[in-house]
N, C-alpha and C positions, 0 to 999 in steps of 0.2 A: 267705773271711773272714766270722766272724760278725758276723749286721748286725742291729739292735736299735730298732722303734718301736712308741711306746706310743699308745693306742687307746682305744674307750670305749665298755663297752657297759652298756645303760640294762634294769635290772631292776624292773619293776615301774615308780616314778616318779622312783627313783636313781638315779645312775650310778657305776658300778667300770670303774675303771683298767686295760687289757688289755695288758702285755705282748708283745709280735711279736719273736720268734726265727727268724730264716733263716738257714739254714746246709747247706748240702751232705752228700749220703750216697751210697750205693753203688744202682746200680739207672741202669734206661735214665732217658733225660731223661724230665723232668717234675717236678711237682708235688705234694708231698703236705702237706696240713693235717691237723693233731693236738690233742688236745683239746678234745673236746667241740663240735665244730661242727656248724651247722646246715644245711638242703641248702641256702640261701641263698651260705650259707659257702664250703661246699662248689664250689658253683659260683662260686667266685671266680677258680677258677686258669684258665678257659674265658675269664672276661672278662680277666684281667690279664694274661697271653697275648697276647689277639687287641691290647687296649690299646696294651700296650710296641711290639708290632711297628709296629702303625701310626700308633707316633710315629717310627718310621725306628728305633729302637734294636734290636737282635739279642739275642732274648731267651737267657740262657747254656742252652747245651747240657747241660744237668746235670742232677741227681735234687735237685733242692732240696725240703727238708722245714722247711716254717713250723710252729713252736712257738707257739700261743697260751697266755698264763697269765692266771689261774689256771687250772687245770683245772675247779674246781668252778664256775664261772662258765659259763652255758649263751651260746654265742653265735649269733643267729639272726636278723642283721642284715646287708645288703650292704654296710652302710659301713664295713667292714673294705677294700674294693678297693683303694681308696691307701693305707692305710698296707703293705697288703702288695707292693701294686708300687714304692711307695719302700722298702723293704727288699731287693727283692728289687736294685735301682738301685744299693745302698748294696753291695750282698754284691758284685756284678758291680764293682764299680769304677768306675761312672761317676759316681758323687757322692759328696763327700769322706764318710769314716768318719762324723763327726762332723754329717752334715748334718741330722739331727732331732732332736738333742741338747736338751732342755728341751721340745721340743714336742708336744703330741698332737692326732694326726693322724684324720679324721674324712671318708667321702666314696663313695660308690658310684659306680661308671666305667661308661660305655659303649662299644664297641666301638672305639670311633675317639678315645677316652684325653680325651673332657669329662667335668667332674665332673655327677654331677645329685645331686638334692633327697636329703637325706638328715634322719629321723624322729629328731629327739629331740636338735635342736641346743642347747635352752637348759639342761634336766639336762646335757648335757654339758660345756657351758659352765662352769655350776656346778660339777660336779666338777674339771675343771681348772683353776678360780680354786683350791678347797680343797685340789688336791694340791699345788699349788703349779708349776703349769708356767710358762713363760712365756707361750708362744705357743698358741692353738689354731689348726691351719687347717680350715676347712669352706666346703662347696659356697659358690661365690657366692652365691646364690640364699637360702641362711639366713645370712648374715654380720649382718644386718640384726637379726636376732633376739637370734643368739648375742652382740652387743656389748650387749646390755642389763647383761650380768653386768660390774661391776667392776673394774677394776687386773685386766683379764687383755685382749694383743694379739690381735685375730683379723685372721687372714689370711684375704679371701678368695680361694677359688678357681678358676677356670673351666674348667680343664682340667691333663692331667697336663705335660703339656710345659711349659704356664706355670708352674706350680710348681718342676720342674726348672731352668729357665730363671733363678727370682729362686734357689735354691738354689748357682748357678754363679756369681752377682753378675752374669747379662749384663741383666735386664730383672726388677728389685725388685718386688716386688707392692708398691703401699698399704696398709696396716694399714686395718680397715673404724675411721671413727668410734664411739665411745663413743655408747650412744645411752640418756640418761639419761629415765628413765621417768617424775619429775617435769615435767619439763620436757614432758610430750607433753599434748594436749588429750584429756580427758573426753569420752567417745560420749554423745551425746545417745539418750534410751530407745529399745528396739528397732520399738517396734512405734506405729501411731496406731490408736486402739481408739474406735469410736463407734458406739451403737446397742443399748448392752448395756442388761441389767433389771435393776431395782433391786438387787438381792444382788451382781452384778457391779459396778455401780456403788460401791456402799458398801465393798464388799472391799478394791479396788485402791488407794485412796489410801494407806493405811494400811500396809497387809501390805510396799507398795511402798517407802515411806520407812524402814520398820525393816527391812526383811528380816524380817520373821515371816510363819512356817506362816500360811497363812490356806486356810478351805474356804470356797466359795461354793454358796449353796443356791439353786437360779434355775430358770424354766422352759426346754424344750427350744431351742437354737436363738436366745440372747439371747446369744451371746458372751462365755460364762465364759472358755472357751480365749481370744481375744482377750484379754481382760485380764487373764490369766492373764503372756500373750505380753508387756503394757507394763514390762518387768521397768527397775530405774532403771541407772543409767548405773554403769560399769565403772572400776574406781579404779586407774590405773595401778601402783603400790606390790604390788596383787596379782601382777603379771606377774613380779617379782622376785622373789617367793616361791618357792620351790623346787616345790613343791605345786604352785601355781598354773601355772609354767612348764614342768612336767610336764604337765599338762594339755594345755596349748597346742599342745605342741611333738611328745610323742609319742601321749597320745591321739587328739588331732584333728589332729594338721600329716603328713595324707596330703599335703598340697598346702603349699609354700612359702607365707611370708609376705606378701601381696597389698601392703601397707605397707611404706612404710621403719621404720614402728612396729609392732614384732610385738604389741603390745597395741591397737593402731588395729582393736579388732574388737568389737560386740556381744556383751554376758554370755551364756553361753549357756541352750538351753530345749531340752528334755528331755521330750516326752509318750509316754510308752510305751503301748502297746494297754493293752487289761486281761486280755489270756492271759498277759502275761508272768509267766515265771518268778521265784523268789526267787530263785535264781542269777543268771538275766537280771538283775532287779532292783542287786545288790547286787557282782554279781561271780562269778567263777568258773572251772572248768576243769581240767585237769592242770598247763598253767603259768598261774597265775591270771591273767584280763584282766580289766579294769575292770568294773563296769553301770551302768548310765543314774546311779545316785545321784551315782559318780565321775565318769560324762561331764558333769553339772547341777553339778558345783564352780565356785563363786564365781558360778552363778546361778540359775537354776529347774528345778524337777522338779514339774511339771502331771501330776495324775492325774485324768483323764476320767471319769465315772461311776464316782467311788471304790465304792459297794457293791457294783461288777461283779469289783471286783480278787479276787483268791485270799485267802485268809488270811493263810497265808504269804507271798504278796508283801509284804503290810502288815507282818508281825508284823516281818520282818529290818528295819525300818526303824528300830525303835524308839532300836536303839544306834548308828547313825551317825547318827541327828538330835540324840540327844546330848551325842555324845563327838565329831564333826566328821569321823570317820573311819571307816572300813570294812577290820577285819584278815579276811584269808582265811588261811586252815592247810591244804596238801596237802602229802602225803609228801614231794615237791622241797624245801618249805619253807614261808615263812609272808613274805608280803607287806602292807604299808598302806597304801590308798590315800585320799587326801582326799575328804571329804563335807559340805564347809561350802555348802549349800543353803538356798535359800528353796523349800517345798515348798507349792505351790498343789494345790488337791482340786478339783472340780465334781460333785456331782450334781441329780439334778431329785428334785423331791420328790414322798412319795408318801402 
């Protein structure tokens, strides 16, 4: 029986809607994924395998071939694992037809079927409020984050069995709380700076309250970086942004949310050597990734003996400082990623 769950993979700082097709073919048992997967992907059928066995279920004897859609869609994420082992759950008989019906499904497995940390909870989130699903479910460990978004249910989840288990009505997950972003306290500034020289001193106040560029001209060794570093406090509202929760979630969220408040975190700061690249700088690649200007969104990018930098590192600056953003164009396609920065300079004068 054909079994159908939908999934979510994060391109660039958006997320598109993934389609999951399981369905049986002709061929010894096993596994096969189709379109466009990535070896991440790829080695899903090794974990979701080893998973289902050792949750006691008997994984079916059969050639099952998993359909990802769209095709055009590159997917290169392990948080495909559960939705393809509850598909596969769904095609097998052990969980009604109808058991993912509205939801989409979000979670990288390990050997013995707990869920872990999976990159890019809050774009997802977000696309599932805008497609309209009911439910999202995702790892425990980011449910915290992913409720920031809106009139949309998050299930967390800790493991594959538990999921099955409220699936069957014997043991209901809790839906995680709404965790409304107003409501969270303002981080006080990251840094305490003292002992800087006068051009540091004059800089920071100013550059700091507005968010404006500012360069400091100062002797060696008086703590321009320092004050560079006091960047001011982080405005919850940003974290809802899509932009902004891209950021968080799949730039930087190698590591789960340490808070019950996924924005309970220091703005961030951004000093790049002065070899880097305008690529480094700016972004790049065959599938574009970010650079420091998009890692510095919604806070600082400190450039250390600005007249050490390249040309080109400087010159790419010129249009994401301001138009707020940074498009990259490679054959694959064309990506945008945010560059709303307060951009500090140091050098020593000569």
């Amino acid at each position: 029986m054909l079994a159908r769950v939908y999934s979510c993979a994060v391109i660039g700082l958006d997320g598109v809607v993934v389609e999951m097709e399981v369905d049986t073919t002709q061929g010894m048992p096993g596994m096969t994924i189709v379109r466009l997967p990535d070896a991440p992907v790829q080695e899903s059928r090794e974990r979701v395998q080893a998973a289902v066995r050792n949750a006691g279920v008997p994984f079916p004897r059969r050639r099952l071939v998993v359909n990802l859609v769209p095709a055009s869609v590159r997917k290169e994420s392990p948080s495909y694992d559960l939705p393809i082992a509850l598909g596969v759950l769904i095609y097998a008989g052990m969980l009604p037809p109808q058991a993912a019906e509205g939801w989409l499904v979000v979670g990288e497995l390990s050997l013995d079927g707990s869920v872990r940390h999976t990159c890019g909870g809050l774009p997802m989130a977000a696309t599932a409020q805008s497609a309209g699903f009911e439910s999202l479910v995702v790892p425990q460990v980011d449910a915290a984050e992913a409720a920031l978004i809106p009139d949309l249910q998050v299930l967390p989840v800790a493991s594959m069995v538990g999921l099955c288990r409220h699936l069957t009505g014997r043991e209901p997950i809790t839906p995680q709380p709404s965790t409304k972003a107003e409501d969270a306290p303002l981080m006080v500034p990251g840094r305490f700076t003292r002992g800087q020289g006068p051009g540091a001193r004059q800089a920071r106040p100013g550059g700091g309250r507005g968010r404006r560029s500012q360069r400091t001209d100062d002797r060696p060794a008086e703590g321009g970086q320092d004050a560079a570093g006091a960047r001011p406090a982080r405005h919850p509202a940003e974290d809802v942004d899509r932009r902004g929760a891209g950021r968080d979630a799949h730039l930087l969220g190698r590591q789960p949310a340490a808070s019950v408040h996924a924005h309970d975190q220091p703005r961030p700061f951004r000093s790049p050597h002065y070899t880097i690249s305008h690529a480094g700088q700016v972004g790049g690649g065959n599938w574009p990734h970010p650079g420091e200007i998009s890692l510095a969104h919604h806070g600082v990018l400190f450039l250390d003996e600005l007249p050490e930098f390249g040309m080109r590192a400087l010159e790419v600056l010129r249009q994401p400082l301001e138009d707020k953003v940074v498009t990259i164009s490679r054959a694959q396609g064309s990506l945008t990623f945010p560059a709303s920065i307060q951009m500090a300079a140091a050098m020593n004068p000569c």
